[in-house]
N, C-alpha and C positions, 0 to 999 in steps of 0.2 A: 474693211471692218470698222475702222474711225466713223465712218459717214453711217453705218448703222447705228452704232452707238450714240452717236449724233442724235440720229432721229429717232431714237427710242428717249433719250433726256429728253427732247423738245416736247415729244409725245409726253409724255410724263409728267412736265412741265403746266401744258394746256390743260390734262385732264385734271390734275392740283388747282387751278382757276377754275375751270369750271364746276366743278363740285357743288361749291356751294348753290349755283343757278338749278345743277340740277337735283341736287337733295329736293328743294324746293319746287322742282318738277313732279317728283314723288320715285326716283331713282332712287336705291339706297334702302328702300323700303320692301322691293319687295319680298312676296313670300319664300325666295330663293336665298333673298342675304344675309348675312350673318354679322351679328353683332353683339359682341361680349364686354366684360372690363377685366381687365387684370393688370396687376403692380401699380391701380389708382390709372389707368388711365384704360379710354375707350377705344378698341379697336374695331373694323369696319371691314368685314368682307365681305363685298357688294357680287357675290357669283350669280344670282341671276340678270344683274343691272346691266352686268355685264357681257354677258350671253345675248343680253338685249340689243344695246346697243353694238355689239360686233357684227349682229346681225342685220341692222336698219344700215349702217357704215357699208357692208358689204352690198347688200340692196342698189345704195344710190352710186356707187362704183358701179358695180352692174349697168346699171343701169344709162350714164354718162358711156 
């Protein structure tokens, strides 16, 4: 269970750095995700970015 937990921070970790590269990809955008403000600050649910991506992820796994 530690070594899961592990890899889900590191995982968590990565996608936090990459964000910003991929906001600027045009992730983050699309017609699926959701983005509101409340209590003064911006929150970000990116559900189709991510559909997206789990999907090309799982692709190139397949794939190898």
């Amino acid at each position: 269970m530690l070594r899961w937990l592990l890899v889900v921070f590191l995982a968590l970790m990565f996608i936090g750095w990459l964000s910003p590269l991929l906001r600027r990809m045009g992730f983050g955008r699309l017609p699926g995700d959701l983005r509101f403000r409340r209590l003064g600050r911006d929150w970000d649910v990116p559900l189709a970015s991510t559909l997206l991506l789990s999907f090309a992820v799982s692709l190139i796994v397949k794939w190898l």
